[in-house]
Structures are given as structure tokens and as C-alpha cells.
N, C-alpha and C positions, 0 to 999 in steps of 0.2 A: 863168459862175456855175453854169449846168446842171451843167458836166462837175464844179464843185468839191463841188458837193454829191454827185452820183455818186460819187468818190472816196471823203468823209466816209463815207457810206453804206456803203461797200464794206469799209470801212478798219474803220466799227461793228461791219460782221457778222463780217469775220476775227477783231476782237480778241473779241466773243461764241464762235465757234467754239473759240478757243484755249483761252478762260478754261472752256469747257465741257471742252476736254480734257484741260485739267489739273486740273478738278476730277475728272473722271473717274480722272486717274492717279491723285491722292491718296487718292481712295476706293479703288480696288487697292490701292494699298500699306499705306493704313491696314490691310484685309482680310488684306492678306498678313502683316502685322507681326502681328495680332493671332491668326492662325491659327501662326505660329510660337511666339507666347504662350504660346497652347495647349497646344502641343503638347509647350513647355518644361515649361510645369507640370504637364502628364500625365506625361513621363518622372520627373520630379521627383519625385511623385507616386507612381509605381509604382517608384521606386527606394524611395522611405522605406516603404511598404508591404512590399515584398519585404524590408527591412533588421528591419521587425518581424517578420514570420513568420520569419526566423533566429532574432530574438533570445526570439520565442518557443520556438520548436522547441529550441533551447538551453538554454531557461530549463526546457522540459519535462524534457528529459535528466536536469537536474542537479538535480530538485525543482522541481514544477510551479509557475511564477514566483513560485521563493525561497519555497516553502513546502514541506516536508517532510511531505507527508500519507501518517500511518502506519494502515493497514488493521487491523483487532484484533478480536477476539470479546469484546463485553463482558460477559459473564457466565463468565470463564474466567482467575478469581484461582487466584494472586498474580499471572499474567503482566499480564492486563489486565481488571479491572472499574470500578463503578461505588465508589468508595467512598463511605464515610457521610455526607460533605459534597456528595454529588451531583456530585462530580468525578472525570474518570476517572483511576483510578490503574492502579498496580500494576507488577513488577519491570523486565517489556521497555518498558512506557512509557514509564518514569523515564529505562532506557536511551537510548530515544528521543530524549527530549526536552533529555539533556543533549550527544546528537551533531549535533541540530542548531541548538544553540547555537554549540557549536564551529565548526561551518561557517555560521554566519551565515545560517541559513537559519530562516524562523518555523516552531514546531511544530506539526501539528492532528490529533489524533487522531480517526481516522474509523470508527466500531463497523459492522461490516459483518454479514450471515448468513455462517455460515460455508461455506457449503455453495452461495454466492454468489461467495468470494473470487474465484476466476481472471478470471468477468465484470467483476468490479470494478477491475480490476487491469489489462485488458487493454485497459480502458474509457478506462483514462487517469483512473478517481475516486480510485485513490489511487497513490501513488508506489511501494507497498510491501510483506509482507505482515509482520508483525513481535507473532507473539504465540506465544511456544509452538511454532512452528512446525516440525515433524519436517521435516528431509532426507532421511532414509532413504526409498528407494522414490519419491523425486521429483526426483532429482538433473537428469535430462534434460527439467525442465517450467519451471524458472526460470534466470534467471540468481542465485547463492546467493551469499551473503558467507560467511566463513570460518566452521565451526560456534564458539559460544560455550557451551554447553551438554550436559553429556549427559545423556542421559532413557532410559527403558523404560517399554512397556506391562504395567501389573498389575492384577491383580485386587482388588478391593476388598467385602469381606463385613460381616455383622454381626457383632460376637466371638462374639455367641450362636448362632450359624448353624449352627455344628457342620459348615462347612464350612471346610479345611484346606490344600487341595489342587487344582491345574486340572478335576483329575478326579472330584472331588465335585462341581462343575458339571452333569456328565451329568442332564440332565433338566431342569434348573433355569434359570430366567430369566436372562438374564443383558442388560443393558443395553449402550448405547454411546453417544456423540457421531455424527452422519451424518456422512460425507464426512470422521472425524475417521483419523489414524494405527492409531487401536486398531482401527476396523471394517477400516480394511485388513489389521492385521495378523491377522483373524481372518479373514477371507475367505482368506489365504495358510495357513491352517491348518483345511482343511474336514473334517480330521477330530476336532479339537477341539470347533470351532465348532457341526458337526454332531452332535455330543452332547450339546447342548443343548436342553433343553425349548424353547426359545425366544431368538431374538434379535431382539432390540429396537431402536429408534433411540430417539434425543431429541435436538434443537436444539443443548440447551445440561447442563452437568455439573451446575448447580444442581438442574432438575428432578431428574434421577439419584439425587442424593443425594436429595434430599425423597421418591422413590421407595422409593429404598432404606430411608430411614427406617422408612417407616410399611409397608415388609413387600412395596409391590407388585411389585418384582425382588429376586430373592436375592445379585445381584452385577453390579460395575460393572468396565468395561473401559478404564481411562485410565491418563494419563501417570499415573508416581509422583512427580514431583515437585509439582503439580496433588491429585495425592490425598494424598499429605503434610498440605500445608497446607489444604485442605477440611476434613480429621479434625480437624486441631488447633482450627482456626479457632473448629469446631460445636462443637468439646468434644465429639463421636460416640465411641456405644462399637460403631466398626468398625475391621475390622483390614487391613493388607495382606499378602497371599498371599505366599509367597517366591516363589516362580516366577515368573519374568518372562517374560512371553508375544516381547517383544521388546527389543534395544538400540538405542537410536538416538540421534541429533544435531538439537540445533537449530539453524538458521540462519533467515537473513533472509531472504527471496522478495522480487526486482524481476523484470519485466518481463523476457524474453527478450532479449538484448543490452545495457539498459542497465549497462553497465559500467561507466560512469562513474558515477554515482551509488552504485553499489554499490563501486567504489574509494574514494570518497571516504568511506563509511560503514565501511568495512573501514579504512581508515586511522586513521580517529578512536576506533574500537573499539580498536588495538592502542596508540595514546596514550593511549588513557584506564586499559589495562590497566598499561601502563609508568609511570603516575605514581597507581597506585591506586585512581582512582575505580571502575573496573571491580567491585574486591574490596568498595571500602566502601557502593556500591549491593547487592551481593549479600548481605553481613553486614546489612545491613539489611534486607531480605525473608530470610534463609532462615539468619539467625545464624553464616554460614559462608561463605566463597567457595567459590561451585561451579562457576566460571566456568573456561574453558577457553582462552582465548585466552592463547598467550605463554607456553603452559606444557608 
């Protein structure tokens, strides 16, 4: 009887031992299955992560996710201002807006200083720089789309000025845009420039002209196509100089390398030249096609 209960006893503690061991093992493997879990869903994890930062980084390239944000001066009609509805308009917006309809991409127009663009630009705030924008003398600081415009720097007087001439200048005020085509192309010309009573900056062409109105410079340094339509606009009795201080091209500024975004803007520009709209946007700002591409 002693020895049967001995056994029982014995027989207790083994199957306690085992049952401890195996609860031991299950807790392991529980550990182990939930650690390989883990670890699935970290890869998992960092696969779909890494899968977004492409489809970012892609979505950057080709227009920052699906939105074409084009960089512009808004005070620098007809390409790009404010119009009377408190919306941005004007000739390279329109353009804008209708190439990145074509590619499926939303529009946003983004008013920058101008004298800010390259930071903005290189910032990643916008896709672009697209207003007016001269090539000449910048050929090596963007990647360019094909030019679509030609332009020159002139001078722009009061008719009553009794000035005719570059050379009647000598002494005389003469204004500019900062960081604009025309201050460059006067710094390349310091002996011109340098016959001037003074050279000046301002922001933007509006002040300029409100300057030139009321007498405080005798003359302003911009695009002609830009001082064109300023004159008409104001109904101003000023004129422009024949002398063209420079000839240049407009194109479009992306981003150093972005080439694919600039192919695909280049692409749509010459579709849109080949089935018209190119011409019937430009006869609308400037009563004429002055566009350049495809011809």
C-alpha cells in the first residue's frame, strides 16, 4: 500500500513536471510565432513605406502628386496677374492651365517674389517657373522647354519726354524689375547703363509705371511685349523706343534634370500648337498669334 501510494506520488510529480514543460514549450513558441509576426509585419511595413516614397518621389518628378504648381509674378500682365474677379489670370496661365488638363494633372497657380524664384523652385514649392520667363543668359540654370515666344528688352518713355533715343537716357532715371532680364541685360551693357543718372529697381512693372506716370523716373526697362500691353491697358500717353536694348526667348524653367515633366509639357505645348489652341489662346491676349512653337 506504502509502495502504491509512492508510485501515485511519483507518477503526480512526473506528469506535473511534463505538464510544466510543455507549458513552457508553448509559451516559446507562442514567443517565437509572435516574434516572426512581427517581424512579418515590419517587412510588410517597410515594403509599403519604401513603395510610397517611390510613388512619391515619382509623383514629384511628373508634378508634385498630380498637381502642376506653376511659379508666376503676379503683378506681371498679360503673362500673369491678378484680374478684376480677384483671380489669377493672364496669357502663360491660361497656357498653363490648359496643359495640365491634358495630362491629367490639377492646376495651381503659385505667385512667388520674383527675385525669390530659384529658392522656390529648388524648394520643391513649385513644379515650374512659367511667366514671361527669358532663356537668354539662363540657358545653363534650368532644365528649359522649347522656347514659345520671342521678346526684347525696350525702353519705355513719356511721349512728352522729348526723349527718342537709348542715348537721351544719359543722365536720366531710368527704372527696372530686380533679378528681371532687362537689369541683366543692362549690367551686360555698362556703358550704357553707366550713363545714366541713375538706375533703379522695383519689385514689380506696376509700380514702374505708376512711377513713370507721375514723373518719378523718366524711363523703364522691360519686356516689349509686357510694355505693349501695360500702354494699351492704362490708355498711357507713353511710347516705346525703337532700340531694342536685347532679343530673347521665352521658355519654361523646371528644376535641373527634371526632364520628364518638362517632356511632357513640351509635348502638350506642340499638340496644342498642331490642333490650334496655341494660336487661339494667343489671338486672345495679343489679337495675333505670336507664338513660336511648330513654326
Amino acid at each position: 500500500m506504502k509502495k502504491t501510494a509512492l508510485w501515485i506520488m511519483m507518477a503526480m510529480a512526473a506528469t506535473a513536471m511534463t505538464a510544466g514543460c510543455g507549458n513552457n514549450n508553448a509559451e516559446a513558441q507562442k514567443e517565437t510565432t509572435t516574434a516572426k509576426a512581427q517581424e512579418s509585419g515590419a517587412a510588410e511595413a517597410s515594403s509599403e513605406a519604401e513603395g510610397e516614397a517611390e510613388a512619391l518621389e515619382a509623383g514629384t518628378e511628373a508634378g508634385a502628386g498630380g498637381t502642376l504648381i506653376v511659379g508666376f509674378d503676379q503683378e506681371f500682365p498679360p503673362m500673369g496677374f491678378i484680374g478684376e474677379d480677384g483671380e489669377y489670370t493672364g496669357f502663360d496661365l491660361e497656357l498653363a492651365q490648359e496643359v495640365a488638363k491634358r495630362l491629367g494633372l490639377s492646376y495651381q497657380p503659385q505667385p512667388i517674389a520674383w527675385d525669390a524664384k530659384d529658392m522656390e523652385l529648388e524648394s520643391g514649392n513649385i513644379d515650374c517657373i512659367w511667366n514671361g520667363f527669358t532663356m537668354t543668359g539662363r540657358e545653363e540654370d534650368y532644365t528649359w522647354s522649347d522656347p514659345y515666344m520671342e521678346n526684347s528688352q525696350v525702353f519705355v518713355v513719356r511721349a512728352d519726354s522729348g526723349i527718342t533715343s537709348a542715348a537721351d537716357l544719359a543722365g536720366k532715371i531710368v527704372e527696372v524689375q530686380i533679378d528681371s532680364s532687362g537689369q541683366k541685360a543692362l549690367e551686360a551693357d555698362p556703358e550704357l547703363s553707366g550713363s545714366f543718372g541713375q538706375l533703379i529697381t522695383t519689385p514689380d512693372y506696376n509700380t514702374a509705371f505708376m512711377d513713370l506716370e507721375q514723373g518719378a523716373v523718366d524711363a523703364i526697362c522691360m519686356d516689349i511685349i509686357v510694355a505693349g500691353y501695360q500702354i494699351a491697358e492704362r490708355d498711357a500717353d507713353m511710347v516705346i523706343l525703337d532700340e531694342a536694348l536685347a532679343k530673347e526667348e521665352y521658355g519654361i524653367g523646371f528644376k535641373k534634370g527634371n526632364t520628364e515633366l518638362r517632356d511632357q509639357v513640351n509635348d502638350t505645348l506642340i499638340e496644342m500648337a498642331e490642333d490650334g489652341t496655341l494660336a487661339e489662346i494667343s489671338t486672345k491676349w495679343f489679337s495675333e498669334d505670336i507664338t513660336t512653337i511648330g513654326k
